[in-house]
Backbone as numpy.savetxt, mean C-alpha at the origin, in Angstrom:
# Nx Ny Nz CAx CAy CAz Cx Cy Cz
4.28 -16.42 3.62 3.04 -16.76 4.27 2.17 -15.51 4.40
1.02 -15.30 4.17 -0.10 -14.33 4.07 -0.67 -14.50 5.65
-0.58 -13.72 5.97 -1.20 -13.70 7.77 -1.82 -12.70 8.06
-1.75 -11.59 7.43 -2.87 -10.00 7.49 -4.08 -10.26 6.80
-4.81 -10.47 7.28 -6.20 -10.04 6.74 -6.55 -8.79 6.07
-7.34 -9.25 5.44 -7.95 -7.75 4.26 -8.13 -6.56 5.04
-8.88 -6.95 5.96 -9.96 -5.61 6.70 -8.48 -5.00 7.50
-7.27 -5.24 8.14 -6.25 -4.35 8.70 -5.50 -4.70 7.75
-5.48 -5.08 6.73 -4.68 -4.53 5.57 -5.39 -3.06 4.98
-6.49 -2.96 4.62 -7.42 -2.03 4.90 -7.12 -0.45 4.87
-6.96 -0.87 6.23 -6.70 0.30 7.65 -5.59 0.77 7.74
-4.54 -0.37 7.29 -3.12 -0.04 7.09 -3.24 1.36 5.48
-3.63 0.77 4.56 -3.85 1.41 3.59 -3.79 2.64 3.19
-5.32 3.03 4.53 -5.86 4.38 4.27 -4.52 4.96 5.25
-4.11 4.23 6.49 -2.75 5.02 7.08 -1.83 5.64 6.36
-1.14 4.45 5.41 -0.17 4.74 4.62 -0.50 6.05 3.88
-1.32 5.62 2.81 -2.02 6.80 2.27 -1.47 7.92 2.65
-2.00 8.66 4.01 -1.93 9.72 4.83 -0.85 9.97 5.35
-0.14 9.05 5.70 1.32 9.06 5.72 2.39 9.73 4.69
2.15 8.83 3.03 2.61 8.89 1.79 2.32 10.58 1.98
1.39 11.40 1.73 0.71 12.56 1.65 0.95 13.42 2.79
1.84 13.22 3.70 2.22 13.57 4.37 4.00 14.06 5.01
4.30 12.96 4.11 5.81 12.90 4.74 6.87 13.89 4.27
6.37 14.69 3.31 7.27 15.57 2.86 7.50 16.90 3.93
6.48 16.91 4.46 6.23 18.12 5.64 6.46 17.44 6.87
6.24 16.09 6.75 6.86 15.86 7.96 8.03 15.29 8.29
9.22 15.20 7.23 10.67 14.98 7.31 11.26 16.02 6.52
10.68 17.11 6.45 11.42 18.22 5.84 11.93 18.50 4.79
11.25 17.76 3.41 11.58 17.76 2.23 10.84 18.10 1.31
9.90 18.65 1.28 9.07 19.82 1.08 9.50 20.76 -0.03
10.24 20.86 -1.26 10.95 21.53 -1.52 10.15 22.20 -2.80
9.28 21.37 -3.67 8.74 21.10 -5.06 9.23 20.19 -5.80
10.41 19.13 -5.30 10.88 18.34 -6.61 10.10 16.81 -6.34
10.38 16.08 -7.43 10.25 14.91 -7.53 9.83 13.96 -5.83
11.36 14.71 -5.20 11.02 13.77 -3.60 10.03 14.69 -2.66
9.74 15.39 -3.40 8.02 15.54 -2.75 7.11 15.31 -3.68
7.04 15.28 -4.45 5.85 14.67 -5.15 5.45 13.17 -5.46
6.65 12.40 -5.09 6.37 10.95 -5.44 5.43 10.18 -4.58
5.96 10.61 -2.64 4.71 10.46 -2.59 3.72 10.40 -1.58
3.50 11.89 -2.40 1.98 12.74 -2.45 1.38 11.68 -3.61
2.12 11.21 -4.84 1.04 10.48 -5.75 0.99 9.68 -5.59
2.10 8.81 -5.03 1.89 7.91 -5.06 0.62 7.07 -3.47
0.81 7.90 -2.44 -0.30 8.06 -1.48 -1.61 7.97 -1.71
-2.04 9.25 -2.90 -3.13 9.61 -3.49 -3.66 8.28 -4.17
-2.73 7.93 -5.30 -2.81 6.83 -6.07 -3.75 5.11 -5.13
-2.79 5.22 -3.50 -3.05 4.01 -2.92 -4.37 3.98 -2.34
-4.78 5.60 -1.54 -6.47 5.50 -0.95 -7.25 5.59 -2.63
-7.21 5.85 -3.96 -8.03 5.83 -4.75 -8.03 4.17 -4.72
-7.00 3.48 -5.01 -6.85 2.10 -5.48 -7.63 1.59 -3.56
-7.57 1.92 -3.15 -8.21 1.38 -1.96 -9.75 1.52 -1.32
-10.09 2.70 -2.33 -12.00 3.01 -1.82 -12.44 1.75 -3.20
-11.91 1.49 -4.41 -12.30 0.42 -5.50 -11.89 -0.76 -5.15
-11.35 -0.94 -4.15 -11.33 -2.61 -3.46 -11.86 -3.26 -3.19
-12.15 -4.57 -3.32 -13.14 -5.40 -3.41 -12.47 -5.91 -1.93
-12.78 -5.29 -0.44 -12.20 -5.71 0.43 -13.27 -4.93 1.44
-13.03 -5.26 2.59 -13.76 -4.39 4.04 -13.92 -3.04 3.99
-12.83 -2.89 3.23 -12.21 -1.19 3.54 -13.07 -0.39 2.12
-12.94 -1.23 1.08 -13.48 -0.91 -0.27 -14.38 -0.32 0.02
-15.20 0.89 -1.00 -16.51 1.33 -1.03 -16.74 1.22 -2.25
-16.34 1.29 -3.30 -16.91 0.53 -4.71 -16.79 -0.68 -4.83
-15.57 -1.20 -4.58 -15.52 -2.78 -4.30 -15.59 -3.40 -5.76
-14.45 -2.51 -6.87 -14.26 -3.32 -8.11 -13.32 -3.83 -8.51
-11.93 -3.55 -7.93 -10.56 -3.96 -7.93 -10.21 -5.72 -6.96
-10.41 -6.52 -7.80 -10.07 -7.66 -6.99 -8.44 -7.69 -6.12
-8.77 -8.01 -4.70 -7.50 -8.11 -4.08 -6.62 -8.73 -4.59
-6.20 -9.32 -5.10 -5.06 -10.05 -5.64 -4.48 -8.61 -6.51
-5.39 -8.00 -7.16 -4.69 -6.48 -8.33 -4.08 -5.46 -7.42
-4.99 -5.53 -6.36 -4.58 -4.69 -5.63 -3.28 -4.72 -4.76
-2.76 -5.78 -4.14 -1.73 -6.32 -4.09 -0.32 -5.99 -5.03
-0.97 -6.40 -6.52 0.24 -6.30 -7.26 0.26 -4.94 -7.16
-0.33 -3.90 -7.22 -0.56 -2.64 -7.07 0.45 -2.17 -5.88
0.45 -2.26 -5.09 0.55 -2.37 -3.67 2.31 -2.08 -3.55
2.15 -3.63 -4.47 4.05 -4.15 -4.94 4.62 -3.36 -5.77
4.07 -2.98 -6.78 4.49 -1.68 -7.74 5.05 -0.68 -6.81
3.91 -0.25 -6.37 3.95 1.34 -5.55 5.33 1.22 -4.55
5.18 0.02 -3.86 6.33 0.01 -2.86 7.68 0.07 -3.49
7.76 -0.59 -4.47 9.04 -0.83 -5.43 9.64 0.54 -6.10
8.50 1.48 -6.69 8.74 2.78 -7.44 8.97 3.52 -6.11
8.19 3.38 -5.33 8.79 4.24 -4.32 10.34 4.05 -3.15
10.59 3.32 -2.76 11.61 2.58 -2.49 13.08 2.79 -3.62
12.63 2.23 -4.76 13.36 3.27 -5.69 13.58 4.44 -6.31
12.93 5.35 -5.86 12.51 6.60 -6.62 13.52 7.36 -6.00
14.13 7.47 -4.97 15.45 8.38 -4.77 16.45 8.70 -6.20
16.52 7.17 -6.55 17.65 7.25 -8.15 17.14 7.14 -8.72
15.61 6.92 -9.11 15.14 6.62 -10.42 15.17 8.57 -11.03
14.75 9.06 -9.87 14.63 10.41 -10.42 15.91 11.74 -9.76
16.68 11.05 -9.24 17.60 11.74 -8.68 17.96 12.30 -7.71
17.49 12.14 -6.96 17.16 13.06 -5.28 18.25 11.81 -4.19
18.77 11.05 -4.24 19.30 10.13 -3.03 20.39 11.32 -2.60
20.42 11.88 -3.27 22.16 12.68 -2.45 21.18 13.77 -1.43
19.96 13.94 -1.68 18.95 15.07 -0.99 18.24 14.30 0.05
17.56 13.25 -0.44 16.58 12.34 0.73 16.55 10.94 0.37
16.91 9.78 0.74 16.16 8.62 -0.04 15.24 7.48 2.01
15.73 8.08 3.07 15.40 7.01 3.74 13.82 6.82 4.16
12.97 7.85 4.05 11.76 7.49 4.20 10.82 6.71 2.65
11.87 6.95 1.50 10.93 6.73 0.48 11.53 5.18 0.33
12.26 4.94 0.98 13.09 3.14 1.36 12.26 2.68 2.31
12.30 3.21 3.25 11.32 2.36 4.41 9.91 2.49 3.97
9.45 3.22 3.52 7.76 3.23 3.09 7.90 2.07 2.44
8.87 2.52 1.00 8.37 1.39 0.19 8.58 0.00 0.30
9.40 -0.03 1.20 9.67 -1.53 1.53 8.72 -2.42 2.77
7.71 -1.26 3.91 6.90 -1.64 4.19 5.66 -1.94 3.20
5.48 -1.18 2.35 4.33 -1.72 1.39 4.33 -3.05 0.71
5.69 -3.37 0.04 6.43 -4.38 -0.62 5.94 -5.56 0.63
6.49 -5.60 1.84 6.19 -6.39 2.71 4.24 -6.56 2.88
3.29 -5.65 3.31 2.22 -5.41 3.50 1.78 -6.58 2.18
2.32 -6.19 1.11 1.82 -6.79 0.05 2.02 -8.34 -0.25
3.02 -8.75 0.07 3.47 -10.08 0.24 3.34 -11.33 1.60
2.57 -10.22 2.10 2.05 -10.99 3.64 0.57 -11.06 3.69
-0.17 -10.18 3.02 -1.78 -9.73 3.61 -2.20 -11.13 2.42
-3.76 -11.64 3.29 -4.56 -12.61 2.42 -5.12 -11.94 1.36
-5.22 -13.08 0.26 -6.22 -12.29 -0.82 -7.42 -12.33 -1.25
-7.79 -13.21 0.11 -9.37 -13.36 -0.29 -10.03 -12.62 1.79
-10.90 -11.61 1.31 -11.34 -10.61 2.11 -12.71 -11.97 2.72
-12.85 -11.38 4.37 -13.46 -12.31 5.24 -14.82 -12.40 4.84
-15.48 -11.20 3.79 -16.70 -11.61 3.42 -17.07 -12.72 2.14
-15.76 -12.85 1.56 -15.73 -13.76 0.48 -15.58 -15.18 1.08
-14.75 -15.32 2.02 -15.07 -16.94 2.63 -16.08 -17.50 2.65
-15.97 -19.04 2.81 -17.09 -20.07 2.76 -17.16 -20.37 4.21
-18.38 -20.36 4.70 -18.49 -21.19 6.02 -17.38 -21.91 6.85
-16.74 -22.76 5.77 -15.93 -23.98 6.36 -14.47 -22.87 6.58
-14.15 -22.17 6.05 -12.74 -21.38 5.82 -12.91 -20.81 7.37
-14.20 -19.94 7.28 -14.24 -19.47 8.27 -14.15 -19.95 9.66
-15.00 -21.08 9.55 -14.39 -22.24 10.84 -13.20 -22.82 11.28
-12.35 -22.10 10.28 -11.05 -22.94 10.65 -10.12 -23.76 9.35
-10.78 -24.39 8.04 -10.22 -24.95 7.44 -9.45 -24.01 6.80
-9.00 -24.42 5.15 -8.14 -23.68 4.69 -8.57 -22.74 4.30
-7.97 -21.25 4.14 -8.26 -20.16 3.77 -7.05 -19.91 2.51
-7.67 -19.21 1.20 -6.94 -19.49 0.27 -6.33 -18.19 0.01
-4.71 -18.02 -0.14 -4.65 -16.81 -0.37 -3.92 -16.57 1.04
C-alpha cells in the first residue's frame, strides 16, 4: 500500500541524501575504500535524481515519479548489498543494510502521482492512483 506522499517523500530524500554523504564520518568508516564511497555516491546520486523530479521537492521536474522510485529501489538494493558485493561485510555492513532497506521500503510505500498532478475529485477524497 502507497501511503507517503510525494512532497515528505521529498524531504525524506534530500535527508537521506545527507545522511548517505554523511555516514562514513559518522559511524567511523571513513577509511578510502569502497564502504566509504558507496554511499557518498550513492547519496550524491539520490539529491541529483531528486532536484529532476517531477514532484514538490523537484526543481527541474523531468524524472517522472514512478522512475524515480525504481531508482530509489535500485539504490536501496546496491546499497543494502554492497557490504559483499564489494567486500567490506567483515569491516562494516550494518548501516549500508539499514539505509538500504529503508529506501527499498520509502520506495514501495510513497504515492506516485505528486499532489499537484491530482484531479479535483482525487483530491477530495476519491481514488488517488498510485
Amino acid at each position: 500500500m502507497r501511503f507517503i506522499p510525494t512532497n515528505i517523500h521529498g524531504m525524506l530524500d534530500y535527508l537521506m541524501s545527507a545522511i548517505l554523504i554523511a555516514t562514513p564520518w559518522l559511524f567511523g568508516f571513513a577509511r578510502g575504500g569502497a564502504e566509504q564511497w558507496v554511499p557518498i555516491a550513492l547519496g550524491a546520486m539520490a539529491a541529483t535524481v531528486s532536484l529532476f523530479t517531477r514532484y514538490e521537492m523537484g526543481v527541474v521536474r523531468r524524472i517522472p515519479m514512478e522512475t524515480h522510485l525504481i531508482l530509489d529501489f535500485a539504490n536501496g538494493a546496491l546499497l543494502a548489498l554492497s557490504p559483499w558485493l564489494f567486500g567490506f561485510s567483515d569491516y562494516v555492513w550494518a548501516p549500508h543494510v539499514v539505509l538500504g532497506l529503508f529506501e527499498i521500503a520509502a520506495s514501495l510505500t510513497t504515492r506516485t502521482t505528486p499532489s499537484f498532478l491530482q484531479t479535483r475529485a482525487e483530491r477530495a477524497g476519491g481514488a488517488i492512483p498510485g
